[in-house]
C-alpha positions in Angstrom: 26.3 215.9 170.8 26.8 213.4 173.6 27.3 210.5 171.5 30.0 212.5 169.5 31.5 213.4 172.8 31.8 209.8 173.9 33.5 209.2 171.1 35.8 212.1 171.0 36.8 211.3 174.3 37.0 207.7 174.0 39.1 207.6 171.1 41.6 210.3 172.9 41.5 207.3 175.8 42.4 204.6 173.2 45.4 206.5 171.2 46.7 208.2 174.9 46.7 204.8 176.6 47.8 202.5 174.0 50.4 205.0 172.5 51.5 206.4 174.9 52.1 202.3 176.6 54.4 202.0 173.0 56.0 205.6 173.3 56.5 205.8 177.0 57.0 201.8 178.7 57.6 199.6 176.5 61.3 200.1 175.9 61.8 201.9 179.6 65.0 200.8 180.8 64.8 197.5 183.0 61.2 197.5 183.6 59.7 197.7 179.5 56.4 196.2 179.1 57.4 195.1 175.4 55.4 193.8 173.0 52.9 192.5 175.2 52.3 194.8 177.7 51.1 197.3 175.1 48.8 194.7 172.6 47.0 194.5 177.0 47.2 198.4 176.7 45.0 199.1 173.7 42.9 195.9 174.6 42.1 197.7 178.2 41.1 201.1 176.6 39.2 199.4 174.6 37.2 197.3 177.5 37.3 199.8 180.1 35.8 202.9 177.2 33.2 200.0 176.3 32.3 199.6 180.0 32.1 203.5 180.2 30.3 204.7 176.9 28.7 201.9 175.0 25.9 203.1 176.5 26.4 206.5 175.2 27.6 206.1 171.5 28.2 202.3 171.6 32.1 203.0 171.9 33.1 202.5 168.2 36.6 204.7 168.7 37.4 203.7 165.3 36.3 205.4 161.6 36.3 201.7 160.8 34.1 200.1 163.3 31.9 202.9 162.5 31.8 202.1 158.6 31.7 198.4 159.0 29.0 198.6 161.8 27.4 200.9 158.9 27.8 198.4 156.5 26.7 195.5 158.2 23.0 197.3 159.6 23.7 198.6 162.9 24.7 201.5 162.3 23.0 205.4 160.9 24.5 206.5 158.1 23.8 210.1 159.3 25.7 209.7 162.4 28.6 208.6 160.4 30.5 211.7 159.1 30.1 213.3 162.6 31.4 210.1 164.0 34.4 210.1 162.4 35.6 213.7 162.5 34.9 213.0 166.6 37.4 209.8 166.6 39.7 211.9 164.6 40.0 215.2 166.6 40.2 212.8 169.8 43.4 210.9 168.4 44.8 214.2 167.6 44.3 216.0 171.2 46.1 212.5 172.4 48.6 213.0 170.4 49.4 216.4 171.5 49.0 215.5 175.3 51.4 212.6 174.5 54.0 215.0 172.6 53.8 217.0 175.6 54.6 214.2 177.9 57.0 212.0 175.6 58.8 215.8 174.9 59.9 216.2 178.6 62.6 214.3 179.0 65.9 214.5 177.4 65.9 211.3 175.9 62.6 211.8 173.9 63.6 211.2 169.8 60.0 212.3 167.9 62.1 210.6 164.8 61.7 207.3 166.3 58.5 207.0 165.2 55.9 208.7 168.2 53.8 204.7 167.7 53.6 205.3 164.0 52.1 202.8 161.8 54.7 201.8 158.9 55.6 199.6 156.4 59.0 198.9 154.9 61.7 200.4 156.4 59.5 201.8 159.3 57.7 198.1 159.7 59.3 197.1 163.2 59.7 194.2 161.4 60.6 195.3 158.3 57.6 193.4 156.2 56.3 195.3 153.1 54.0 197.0 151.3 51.5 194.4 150.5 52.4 192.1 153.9 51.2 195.5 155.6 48.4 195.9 153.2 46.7 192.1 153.7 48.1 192.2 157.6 45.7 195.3 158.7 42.8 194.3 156.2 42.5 190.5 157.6 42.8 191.9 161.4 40.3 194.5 160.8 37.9 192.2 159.2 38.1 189.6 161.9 38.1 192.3 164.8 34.8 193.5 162.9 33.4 190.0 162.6 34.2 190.0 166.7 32.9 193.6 167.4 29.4 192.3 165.0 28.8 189.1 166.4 29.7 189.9 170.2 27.2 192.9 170.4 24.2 190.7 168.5 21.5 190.6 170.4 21.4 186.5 170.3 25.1 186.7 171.7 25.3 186.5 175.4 24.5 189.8 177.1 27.0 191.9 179.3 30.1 190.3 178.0 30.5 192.4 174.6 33.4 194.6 176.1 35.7 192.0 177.2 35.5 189.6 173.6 36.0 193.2 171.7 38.8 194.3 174.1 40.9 190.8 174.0 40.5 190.5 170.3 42.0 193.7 169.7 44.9 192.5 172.6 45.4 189.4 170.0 45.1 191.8 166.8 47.9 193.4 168.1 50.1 190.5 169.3 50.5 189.3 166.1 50.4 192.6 163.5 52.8 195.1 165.7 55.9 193.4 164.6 54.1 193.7 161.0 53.2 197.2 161.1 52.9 198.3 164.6 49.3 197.8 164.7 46.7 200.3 163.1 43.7 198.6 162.8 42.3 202.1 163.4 42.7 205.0 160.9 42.1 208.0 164.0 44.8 205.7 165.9 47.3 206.6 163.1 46.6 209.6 162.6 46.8 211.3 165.8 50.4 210.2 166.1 51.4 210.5 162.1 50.1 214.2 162.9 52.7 215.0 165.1 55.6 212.1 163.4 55.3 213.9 160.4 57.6 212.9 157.4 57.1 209.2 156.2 54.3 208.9 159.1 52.1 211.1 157.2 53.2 209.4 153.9 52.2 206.1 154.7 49.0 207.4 156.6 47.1 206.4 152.8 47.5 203.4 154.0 46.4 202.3 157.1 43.0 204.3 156.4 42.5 202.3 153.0 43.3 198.8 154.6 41.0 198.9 157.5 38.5 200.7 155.7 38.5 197.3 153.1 38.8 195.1 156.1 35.7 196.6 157.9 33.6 196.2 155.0 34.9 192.6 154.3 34.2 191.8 157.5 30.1 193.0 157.8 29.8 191.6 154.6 31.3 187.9 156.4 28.9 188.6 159.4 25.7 189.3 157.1 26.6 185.9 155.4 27.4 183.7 158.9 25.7 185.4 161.0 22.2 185.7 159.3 19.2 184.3 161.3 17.9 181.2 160.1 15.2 181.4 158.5 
């Protein structure tokens, strides 16, 4: 039950602090952190949760990471189910405290998007269907590939958390103009839960894609990163 509580927790840190950078800063007026200032937020939950509960659950905070860390060995398949439901039930308790928060001023607009993941008309970008579709399966398979060869045990030690939390800072550099950066299907869904409308019909998505992605990417690190024989 620890374990699950790490990651419950966790993954409320991830969707609070990197949503709630998107929902809350990065269009305030005159002092917006922008694009960049929230691809550094979701890198820094990321490093600072690593820091805090690797130890404890290994800090997956992502269905994904869990099914590709599954996939590529390093992971119990019994631990999995319980894994996810934790991740999911954390995004959605961020995504209430951020409703909360977001909801108190007079400005707040839920139909803006609440840090949705979209494509089409609700890409920031506008990109579509299939752009979406091979954006967040390439990202997730490369952040796995990161995630699988920074925690090997041949990689150097202690330094894990930072590769894993400035990939996912480049991850979403380049894919939040594509679809605002999922990478992460608990990440979408705690938001989509409380978007609603289109968010929750484009949810399919962005749990299919990085699912794909995940396993693509254990399948690239059992190939490359095999031990020689």
């Amino acid at each position: 039950m620890k374990k699950y509580g790490a990651e419950f927790f966790g993954t409320f840190w991830l969707v609070l602090g990197g949503c709630g950078s998107a929902v809350l800063a990065a269009a305030f007026p005159g002092l917006g952190i922008g694009f960049l200032g929230v691809a550094l937020a979701f890198g820094l939950t990321v490093l600072t949760m690593a820091f805090a509960i690797g130890h404890i659950s290994g800090c997956h905070l992502n269905p994904a990471v869990s099914i590709g860390l599954w996939a590529g060995g390093r992971f119990p398949g019994k631990d999995l189910v319980p894994y996810i439901v934790s991740q999911v039930i954390g995004a959605a308790v961020a995504g209430g405290v951020l409703y909360v928060i977001a909801s108190g001023t007079a400005g707040f607009d839920l139909s803006a998007g609440f840090a949705s993941n979209g494509y089409g008309e609700h890409s920031p970008g506008g990109y579509s269907l299939v752009a979406a579709l091979v954006c967040e399966i390439v990202m997730t398979m490369m952040f796995l590939l990161v995630i699988l060869g920074a925690t090997d045990k041949r990689a150097p030690q202690g330094f894990a958390p930072i590769a894993i939390g400035l990939c996912l800072t480049l991850i979403h550099l380049i894919s939040i103009p594509v679809t605002n950066t999922s990478v992460n299907p608990a990440r979408s869904t705690g938001v989509a839960l409380f978007a609603g409308g289109w968010a929750l019909g484009q949810l399919w998505l962005f749990w299919v894609a990085p699912i794909i992605g995940a396993l693509l990417g254990a399948a690239v690190y059992r190939f490359v990163g095999a031990a020689e024989k």
